[in-house]
SELO-380126 format. One record per residue: residue in three letters; x, y, z of N, C-alpha, C in turn. Coordinates in pm, whole numbers, plus 32768, in hexadecimal, padded with zeros to 4 digits. Layout:
! SELO-380126
ALAXYZXYZXYZ;...
! end
This chain:
! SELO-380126
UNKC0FA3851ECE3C0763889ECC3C00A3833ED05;UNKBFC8386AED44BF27385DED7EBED037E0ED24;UNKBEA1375CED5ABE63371CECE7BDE4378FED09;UNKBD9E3751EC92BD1E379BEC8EBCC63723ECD0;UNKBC3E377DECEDBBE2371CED2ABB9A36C8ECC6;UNKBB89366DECD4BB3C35EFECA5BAA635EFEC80;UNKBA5B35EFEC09B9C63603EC2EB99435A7EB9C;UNKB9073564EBBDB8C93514EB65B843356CEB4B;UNKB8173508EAE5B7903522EAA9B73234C8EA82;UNKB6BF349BEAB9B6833430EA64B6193475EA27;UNKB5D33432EA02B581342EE950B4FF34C1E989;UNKB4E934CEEA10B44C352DEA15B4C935B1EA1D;UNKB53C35A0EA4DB5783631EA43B5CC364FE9D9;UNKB5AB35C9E968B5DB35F7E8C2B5303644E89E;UNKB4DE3613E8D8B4593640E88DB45F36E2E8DE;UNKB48236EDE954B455377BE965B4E437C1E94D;UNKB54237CAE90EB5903816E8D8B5723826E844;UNKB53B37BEE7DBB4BB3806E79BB442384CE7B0;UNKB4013832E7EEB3BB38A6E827B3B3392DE840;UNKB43D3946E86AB47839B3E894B4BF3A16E868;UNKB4AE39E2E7BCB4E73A13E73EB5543A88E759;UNKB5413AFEE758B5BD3B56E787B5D33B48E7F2;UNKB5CD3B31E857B5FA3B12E8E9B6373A98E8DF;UNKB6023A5CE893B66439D6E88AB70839C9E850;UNKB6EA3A21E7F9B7513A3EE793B7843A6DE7F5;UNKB7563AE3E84FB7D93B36E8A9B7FC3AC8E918;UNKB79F3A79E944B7DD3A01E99FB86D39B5E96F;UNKB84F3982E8FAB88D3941E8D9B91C39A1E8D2;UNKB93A3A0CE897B9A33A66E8AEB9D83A4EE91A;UNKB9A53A51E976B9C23A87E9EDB9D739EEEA3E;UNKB9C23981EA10B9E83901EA49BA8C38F1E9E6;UNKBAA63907E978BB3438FDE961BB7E3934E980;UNKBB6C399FE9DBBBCC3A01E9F8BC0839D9EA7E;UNKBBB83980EAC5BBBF3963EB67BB9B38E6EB72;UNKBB81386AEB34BB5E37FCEB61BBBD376FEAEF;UNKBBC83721EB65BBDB36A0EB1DBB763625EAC9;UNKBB273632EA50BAB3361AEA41BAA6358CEA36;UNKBA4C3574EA53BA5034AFEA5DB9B3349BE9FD;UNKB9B33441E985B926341EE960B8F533A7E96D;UNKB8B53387E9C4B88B32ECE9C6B88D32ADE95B;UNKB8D13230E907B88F31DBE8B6B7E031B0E8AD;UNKB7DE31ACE91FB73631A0E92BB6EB31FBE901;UNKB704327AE93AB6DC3303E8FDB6B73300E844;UNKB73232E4E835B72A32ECE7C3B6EB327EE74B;UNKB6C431F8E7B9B68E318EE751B60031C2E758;UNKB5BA31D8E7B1B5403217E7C4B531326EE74F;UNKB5A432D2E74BB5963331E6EAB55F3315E65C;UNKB5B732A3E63BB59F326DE5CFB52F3226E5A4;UNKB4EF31ECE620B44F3181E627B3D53217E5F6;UNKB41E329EE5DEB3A432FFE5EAB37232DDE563;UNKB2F732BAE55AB296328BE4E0B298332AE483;UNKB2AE33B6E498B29633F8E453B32A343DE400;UNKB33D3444E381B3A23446E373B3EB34C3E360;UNKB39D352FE360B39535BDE3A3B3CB35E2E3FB;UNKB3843588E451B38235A8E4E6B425355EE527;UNKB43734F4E4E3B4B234BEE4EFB51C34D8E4F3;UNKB53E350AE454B58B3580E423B5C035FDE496;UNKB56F3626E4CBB54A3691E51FB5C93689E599;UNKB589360FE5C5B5B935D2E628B65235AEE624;UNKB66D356EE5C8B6D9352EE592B73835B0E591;UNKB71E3608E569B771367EE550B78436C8E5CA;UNKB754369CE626B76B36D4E6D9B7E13678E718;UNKB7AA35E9E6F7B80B3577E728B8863583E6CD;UNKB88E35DCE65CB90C35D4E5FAB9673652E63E;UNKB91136B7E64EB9623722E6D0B9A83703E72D;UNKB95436E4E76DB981368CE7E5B9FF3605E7D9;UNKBA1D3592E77BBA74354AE781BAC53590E6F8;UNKBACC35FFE6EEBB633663E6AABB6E36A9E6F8;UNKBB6536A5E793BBB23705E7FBBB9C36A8E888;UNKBB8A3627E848BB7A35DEE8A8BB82353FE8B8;UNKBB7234E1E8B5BB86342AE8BCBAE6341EE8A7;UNKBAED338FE87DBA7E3327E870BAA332C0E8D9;UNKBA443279E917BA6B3210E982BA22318FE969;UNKBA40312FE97ABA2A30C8E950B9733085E96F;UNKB91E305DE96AB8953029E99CB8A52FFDEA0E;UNKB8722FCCEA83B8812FC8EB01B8B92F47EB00;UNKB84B2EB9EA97B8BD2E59EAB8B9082E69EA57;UNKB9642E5AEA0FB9C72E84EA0DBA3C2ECBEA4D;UNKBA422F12EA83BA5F2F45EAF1BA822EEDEB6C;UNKB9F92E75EB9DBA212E21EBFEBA832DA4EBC4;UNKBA852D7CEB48BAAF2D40EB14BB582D69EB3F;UNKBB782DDEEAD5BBF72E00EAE3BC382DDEEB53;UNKBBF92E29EBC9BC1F2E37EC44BC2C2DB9ECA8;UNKBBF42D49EC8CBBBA2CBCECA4BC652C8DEC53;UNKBC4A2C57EC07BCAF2C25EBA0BD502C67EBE3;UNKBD3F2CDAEC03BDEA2CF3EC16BE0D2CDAECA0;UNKBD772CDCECE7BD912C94ED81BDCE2C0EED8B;UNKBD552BC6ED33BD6F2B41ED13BE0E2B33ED1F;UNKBE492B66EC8FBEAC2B5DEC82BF352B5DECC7;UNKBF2E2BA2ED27BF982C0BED6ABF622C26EE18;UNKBF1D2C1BEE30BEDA2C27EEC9BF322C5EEEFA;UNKBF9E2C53EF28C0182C80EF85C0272D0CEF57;UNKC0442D29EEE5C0502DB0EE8BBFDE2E0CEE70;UNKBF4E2DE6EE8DBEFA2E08EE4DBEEC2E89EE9C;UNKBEEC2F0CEE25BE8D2FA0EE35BE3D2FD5EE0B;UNKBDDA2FC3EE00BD51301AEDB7BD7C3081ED51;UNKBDBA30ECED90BDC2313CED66BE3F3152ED0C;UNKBE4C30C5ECF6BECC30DAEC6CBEA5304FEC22;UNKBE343061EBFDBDEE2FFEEBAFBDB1305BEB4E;UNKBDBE3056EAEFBDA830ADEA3ABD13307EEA3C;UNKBC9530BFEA58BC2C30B0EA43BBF4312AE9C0;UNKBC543180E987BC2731CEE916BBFC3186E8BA;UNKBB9331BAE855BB34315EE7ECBB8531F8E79A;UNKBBD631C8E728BC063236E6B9BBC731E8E65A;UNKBB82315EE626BB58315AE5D6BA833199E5D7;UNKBA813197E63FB9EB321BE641BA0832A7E629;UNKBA9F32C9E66DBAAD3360E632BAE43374E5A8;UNKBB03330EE566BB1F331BE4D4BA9B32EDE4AF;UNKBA2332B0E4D4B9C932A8E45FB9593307E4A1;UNKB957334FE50DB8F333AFE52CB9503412E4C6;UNKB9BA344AE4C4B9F334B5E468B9E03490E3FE;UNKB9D23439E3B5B9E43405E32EB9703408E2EA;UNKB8F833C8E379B89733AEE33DB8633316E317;UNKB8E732F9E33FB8F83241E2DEB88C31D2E2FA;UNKB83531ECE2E0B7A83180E2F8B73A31A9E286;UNKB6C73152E2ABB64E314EE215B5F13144E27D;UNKB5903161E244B4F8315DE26FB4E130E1E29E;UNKB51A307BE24EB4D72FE8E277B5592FA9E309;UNKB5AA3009E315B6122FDBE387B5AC301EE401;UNKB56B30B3E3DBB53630E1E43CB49630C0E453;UNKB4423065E400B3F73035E405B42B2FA0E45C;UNKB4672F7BE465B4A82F0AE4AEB4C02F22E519;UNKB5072F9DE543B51C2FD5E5A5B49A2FE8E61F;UNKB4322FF5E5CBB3BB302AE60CB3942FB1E63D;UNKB3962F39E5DAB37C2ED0E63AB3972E6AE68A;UNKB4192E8BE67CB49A2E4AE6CBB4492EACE75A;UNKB42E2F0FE797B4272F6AE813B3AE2F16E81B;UNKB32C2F13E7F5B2C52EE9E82DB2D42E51E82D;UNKB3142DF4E7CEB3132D63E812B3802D61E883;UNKB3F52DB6E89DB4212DBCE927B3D22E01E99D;UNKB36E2E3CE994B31D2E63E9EAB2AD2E00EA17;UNKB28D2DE5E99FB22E2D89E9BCB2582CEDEA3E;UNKB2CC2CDEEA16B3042C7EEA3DB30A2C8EEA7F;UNKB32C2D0BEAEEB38A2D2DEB77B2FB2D40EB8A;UNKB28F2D4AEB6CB20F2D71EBB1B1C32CC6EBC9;UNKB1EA2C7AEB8CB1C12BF8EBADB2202B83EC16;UNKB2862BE9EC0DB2D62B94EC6AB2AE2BBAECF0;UNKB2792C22ED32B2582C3DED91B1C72C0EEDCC;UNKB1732C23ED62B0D72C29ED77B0BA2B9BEDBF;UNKB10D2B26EDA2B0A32AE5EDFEB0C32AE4EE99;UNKB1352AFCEE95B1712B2BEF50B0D32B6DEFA5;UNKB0B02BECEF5EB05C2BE3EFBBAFED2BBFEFF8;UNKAF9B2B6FEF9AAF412B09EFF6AF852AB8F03B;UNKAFE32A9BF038B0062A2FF0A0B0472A5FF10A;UNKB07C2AF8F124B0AA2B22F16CB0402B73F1E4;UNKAFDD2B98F180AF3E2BBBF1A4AEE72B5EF20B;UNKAEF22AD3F1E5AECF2A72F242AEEF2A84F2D8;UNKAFA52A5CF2BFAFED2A5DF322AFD72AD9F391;UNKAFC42B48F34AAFF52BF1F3A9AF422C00F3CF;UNKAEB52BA5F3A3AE782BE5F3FBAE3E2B8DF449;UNKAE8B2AFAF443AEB32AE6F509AF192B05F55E;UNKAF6D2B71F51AAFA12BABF563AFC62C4DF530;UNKAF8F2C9EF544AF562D29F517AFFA2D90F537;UNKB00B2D4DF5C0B0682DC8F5F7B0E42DAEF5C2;UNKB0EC2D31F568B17D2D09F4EDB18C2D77F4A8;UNKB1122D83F451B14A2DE9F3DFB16B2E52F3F7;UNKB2132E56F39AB2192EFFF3AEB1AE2F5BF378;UNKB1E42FE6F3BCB1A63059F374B1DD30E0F34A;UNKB254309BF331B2C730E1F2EDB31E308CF2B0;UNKB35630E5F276B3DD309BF202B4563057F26B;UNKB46830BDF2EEB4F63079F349B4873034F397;UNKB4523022F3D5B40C2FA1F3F8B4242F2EF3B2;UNKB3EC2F32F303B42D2EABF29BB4B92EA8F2AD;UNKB4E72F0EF2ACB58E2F06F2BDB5CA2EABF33C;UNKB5A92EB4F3A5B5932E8EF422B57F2DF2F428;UNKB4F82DDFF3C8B4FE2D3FF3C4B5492D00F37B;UNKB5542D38F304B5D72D28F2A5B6672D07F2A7;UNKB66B2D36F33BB72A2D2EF350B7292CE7F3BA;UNKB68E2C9EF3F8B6D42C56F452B7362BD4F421;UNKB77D2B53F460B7912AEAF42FB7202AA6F3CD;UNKB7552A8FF36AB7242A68F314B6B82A86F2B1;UNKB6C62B30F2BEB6582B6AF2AEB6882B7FF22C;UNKB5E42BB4F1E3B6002BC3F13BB6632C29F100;UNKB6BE2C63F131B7342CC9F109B7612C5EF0FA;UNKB7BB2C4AF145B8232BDAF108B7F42B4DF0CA;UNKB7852B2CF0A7B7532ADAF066B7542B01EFD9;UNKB71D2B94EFACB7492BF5EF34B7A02C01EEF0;UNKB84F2C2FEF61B8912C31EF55B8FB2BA4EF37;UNKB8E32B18EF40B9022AB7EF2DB8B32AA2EE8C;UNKB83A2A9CEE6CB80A2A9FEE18B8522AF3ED84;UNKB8582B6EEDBBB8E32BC1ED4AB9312B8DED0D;UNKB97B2B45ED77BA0B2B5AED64BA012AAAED55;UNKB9CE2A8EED3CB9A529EFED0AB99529E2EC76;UNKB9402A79EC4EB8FD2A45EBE4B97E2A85EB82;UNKB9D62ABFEB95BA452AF4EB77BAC82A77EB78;UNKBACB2A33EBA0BB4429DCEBD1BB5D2956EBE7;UNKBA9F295FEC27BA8B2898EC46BAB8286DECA9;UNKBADE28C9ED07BB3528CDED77BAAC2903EE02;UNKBA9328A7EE47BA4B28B3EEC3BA84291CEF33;UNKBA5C2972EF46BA8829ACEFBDBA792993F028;UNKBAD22966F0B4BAA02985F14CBA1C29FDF16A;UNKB9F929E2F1E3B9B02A5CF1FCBA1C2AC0F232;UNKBA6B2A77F26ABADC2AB8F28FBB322B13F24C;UNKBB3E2ADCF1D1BB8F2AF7F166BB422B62F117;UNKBA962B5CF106BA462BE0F0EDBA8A2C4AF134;UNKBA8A2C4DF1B3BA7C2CABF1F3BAEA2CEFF1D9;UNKBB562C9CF1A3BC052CD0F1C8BBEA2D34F121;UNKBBA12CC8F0E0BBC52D20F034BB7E2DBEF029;UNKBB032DB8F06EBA742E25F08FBAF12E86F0CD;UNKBB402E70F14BBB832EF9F189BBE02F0BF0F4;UNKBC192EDEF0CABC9F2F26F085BC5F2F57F003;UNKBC042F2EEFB0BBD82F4DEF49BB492F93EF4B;UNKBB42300CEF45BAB5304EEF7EBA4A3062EEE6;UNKBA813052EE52BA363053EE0AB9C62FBFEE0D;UNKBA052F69EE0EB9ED2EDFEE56B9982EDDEEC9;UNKB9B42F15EF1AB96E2F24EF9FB8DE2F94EF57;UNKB8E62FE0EF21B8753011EEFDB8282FDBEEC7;UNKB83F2FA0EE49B7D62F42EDF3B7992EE8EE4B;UNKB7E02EA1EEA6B7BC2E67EEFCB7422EA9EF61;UNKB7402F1BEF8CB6F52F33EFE4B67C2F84EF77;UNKB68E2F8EEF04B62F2F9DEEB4B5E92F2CEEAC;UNKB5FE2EB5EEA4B58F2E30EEB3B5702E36EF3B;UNKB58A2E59EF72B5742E83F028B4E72EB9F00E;UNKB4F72F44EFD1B47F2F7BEFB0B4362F53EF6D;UNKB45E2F03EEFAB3E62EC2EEA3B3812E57EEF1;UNKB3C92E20EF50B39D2D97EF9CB3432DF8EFE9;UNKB3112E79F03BB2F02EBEF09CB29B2EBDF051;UNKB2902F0CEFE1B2412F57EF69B19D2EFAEF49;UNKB1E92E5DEF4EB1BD2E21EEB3B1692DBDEF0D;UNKB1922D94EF9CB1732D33EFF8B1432D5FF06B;UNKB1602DC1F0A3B16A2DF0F145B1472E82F162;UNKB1172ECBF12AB0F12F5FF134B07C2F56F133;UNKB02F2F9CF1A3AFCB2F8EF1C3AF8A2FFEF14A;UNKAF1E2FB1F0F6AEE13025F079AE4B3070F0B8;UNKAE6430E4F0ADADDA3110F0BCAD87313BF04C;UNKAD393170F052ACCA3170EFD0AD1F31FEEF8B;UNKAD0E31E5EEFFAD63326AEEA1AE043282EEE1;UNKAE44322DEF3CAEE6325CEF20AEFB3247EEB9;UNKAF83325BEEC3AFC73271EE3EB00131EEEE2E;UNKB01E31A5EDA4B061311CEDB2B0D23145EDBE;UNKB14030ADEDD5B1E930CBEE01B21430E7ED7D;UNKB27C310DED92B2D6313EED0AB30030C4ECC3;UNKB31430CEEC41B3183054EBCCB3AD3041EBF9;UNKB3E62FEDEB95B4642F7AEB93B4C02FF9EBA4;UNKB4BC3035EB04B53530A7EAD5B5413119EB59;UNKB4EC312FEBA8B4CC31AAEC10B52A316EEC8D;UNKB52430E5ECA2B55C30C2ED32B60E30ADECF2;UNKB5EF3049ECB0B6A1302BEC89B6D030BEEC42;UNKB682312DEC25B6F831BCEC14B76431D2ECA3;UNKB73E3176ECECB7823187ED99B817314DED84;UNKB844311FED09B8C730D9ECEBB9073140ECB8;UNKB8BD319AECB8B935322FEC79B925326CECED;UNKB8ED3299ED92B90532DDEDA0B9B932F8EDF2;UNKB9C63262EE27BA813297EE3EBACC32BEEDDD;UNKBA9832C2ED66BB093330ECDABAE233C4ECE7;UNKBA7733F2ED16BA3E3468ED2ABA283497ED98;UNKBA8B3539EDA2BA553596EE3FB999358AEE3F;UNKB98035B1EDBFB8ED35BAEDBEB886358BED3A;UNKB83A356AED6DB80E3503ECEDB77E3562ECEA;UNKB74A3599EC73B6DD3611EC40B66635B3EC18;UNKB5FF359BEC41B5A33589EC13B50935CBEC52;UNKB4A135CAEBCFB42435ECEBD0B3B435BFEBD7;UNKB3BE3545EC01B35534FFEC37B38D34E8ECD0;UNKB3013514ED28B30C3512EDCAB30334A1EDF3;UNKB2AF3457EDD6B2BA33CCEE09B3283369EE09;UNKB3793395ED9DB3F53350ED8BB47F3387EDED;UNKB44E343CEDD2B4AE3452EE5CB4A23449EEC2;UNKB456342DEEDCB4053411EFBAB44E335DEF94;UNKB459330DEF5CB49D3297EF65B50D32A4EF6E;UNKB54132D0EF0BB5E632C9EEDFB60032F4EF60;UNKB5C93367EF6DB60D33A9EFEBB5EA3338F082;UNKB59232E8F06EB58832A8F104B6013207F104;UNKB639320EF055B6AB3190F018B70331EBF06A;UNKB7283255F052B7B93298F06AB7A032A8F0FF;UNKB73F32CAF136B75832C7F1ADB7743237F215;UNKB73831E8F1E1B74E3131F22BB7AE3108F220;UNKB7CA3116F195B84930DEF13BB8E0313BF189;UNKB8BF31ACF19DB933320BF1F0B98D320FF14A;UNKB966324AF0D8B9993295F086B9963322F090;UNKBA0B335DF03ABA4C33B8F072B9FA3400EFC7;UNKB98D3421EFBAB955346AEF5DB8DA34B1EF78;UNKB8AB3518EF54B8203574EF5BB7EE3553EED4;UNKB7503517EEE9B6FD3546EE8EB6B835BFEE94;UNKB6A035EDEE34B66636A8EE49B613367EEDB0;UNKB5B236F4EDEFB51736E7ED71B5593760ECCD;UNKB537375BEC90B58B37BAEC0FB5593810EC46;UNKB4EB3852ECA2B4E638E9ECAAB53038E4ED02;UNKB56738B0ED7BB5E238D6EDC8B65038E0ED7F;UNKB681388CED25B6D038C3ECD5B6D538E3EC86;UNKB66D3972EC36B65C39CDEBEAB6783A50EC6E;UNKB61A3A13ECC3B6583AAAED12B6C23A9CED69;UNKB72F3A56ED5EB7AA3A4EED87B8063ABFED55;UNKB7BF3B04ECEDB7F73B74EC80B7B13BD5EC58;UNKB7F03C38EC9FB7873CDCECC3B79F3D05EC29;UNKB71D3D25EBDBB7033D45EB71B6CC3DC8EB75;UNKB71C3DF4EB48B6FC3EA3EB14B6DD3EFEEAA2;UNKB6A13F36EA7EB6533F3EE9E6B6F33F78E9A6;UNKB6F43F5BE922B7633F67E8DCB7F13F89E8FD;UNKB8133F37E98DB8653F35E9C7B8E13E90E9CF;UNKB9283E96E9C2B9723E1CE9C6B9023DB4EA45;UNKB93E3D54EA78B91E3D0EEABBB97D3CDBEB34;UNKB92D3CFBEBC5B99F3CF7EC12B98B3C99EC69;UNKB9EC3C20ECA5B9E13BBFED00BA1C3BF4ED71;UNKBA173BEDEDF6BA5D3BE0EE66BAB43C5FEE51;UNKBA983CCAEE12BAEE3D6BEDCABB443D3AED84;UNKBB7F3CC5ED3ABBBE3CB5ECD6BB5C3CFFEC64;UNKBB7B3D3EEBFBBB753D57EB61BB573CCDEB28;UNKBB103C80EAB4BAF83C4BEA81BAC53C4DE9FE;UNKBB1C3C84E97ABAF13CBDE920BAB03C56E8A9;
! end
């Protein structure tokens, strides 16, 4: 039998499948019938940081659909951890893809319910002092990088593979990242050499990685003009550690998919990000008619 295809969800395409109240409901039909469903752990801690408890509820009961016809996956680090640790361990043997990154204790307490207000009041501020943090770790890079680039103007990139570009030369901040990981996991220094060897074989790894790629572009080196848009927060870049578990990873915020999608493309992962209305209309909807994908039936 045929595996099924692979597909994720983070937290703006849990909010617009509420939204979408009966259409959602028929989405969701129509994703168990034909898909392998994947829910970010992240997805779902967000879920929980939602201050309204209504609105939470709401939510919670989409992500409870979804991981009873489908897996929970572990938080991103976590995830590098696992994957870090069994390298460590085993290097000679090591496969990504037979490394147990399922979180069954999120899909037993998103089904269950198993948390309190004051776990999810914690929750809320566990996300903003990790934001905060990843927003101070960057900020002072760019005055000093600012100095440097405007005696020399024609340095800075003005794109993401441009940073990429400077990034991978010798000794460039990829594998400086990537040593940094797998350090803080092990205590174990990496070659640059030895980056490079772990980055080809392990591509969830290699993503997170080129997600600080982007944060470093974002936070230091992107030229800002008046009213852009700021770079995407912590949780938005490291969702890039799920996308080798997923054919396609669904989300509803654009800014986050014009990145992900420029991670998967540098990074050379083998996943599509698509906006939830591309995949709402992936499925020709017909007034009181079943629901049909690709002319399969989908009841």
């Amino acid at each position: 039998m045929a595996e099924l295809p692979t597909i994720a969800f983070d937290t703006s395409a849990i909010n617009a499948f509420e939204r979408g109240g009966a259409l959602g409901n028929h989405l969701m039909i129509a994703l168990r019938c034909g898909f392998d469903i994947r829910l970010p752990a992240a997805t779902a801690d967000e879920v929980l940081s939602t201050p309204d408890g209504a609105h939470r509820e709401s939510l919670l009961g989409i992500c409870e659909k979804l991981v009873r016809f489908g897996r929970c996956l572990w938080p991103p680090h976590e995830i590098i951890r696992l994957l870090v640790s069994e390298h460590f361990t085993n290097p000679a043997q090591f496969d990504w893809t037979r490394v147990n990154v399922r979180a069954r204790i999120y899909e037993t307490a998103i089904i269950q319910r198993d948390f309190t207000e004051e776990l999810c009041a914690e929750q809320r501020r566990e996300q903003f002092k990790t934001q905060n943090g990843f927003d101070k770790m960057w900020k002072p890079l760019r005055p000093e990088l600012d100095k440097v680039l405007a005696q020399y103007p024609s340095w800075r990139p003005t794109s993401f593979r441009d940073a990429v570009a400077i990034a991978t030369v010798d000794r460039g901040v990829l594998w400086t990242f990537a040593s940094v990981l797998y350090r803080h996991v092990t205590a174990t220094v990496l070659t640059e050499a030895e980056s490079r060897a772990f980055l080809d074989i392990c591509p969830p790894f290699r993503a997170a990685c080129y997600s600080l790629v982007m944060a470093w572009y974002d936070a230091a080196l992107r030229i800002r003009l008046s009213g852009e848009e700021r770079g995407s927060g912590r949780n938005d870049l490291l969702m890039a550690a799920y996308l080798p578990y997923c054919g396609r990873f669904v989300t509803d915020d654009g800014a986050q998919a014009k990145r992900l999608r420029e991670i998967a493309v540098e990074a050379d992962l083998d996943s599509e990000v698509i906006s939830y209305e591309q995949f709402a209309n992936g499925f020709c909807v017909l007034p009181n008619e079943p629901f049909v994908e690709s002319g399969v039936i989908l009841e």
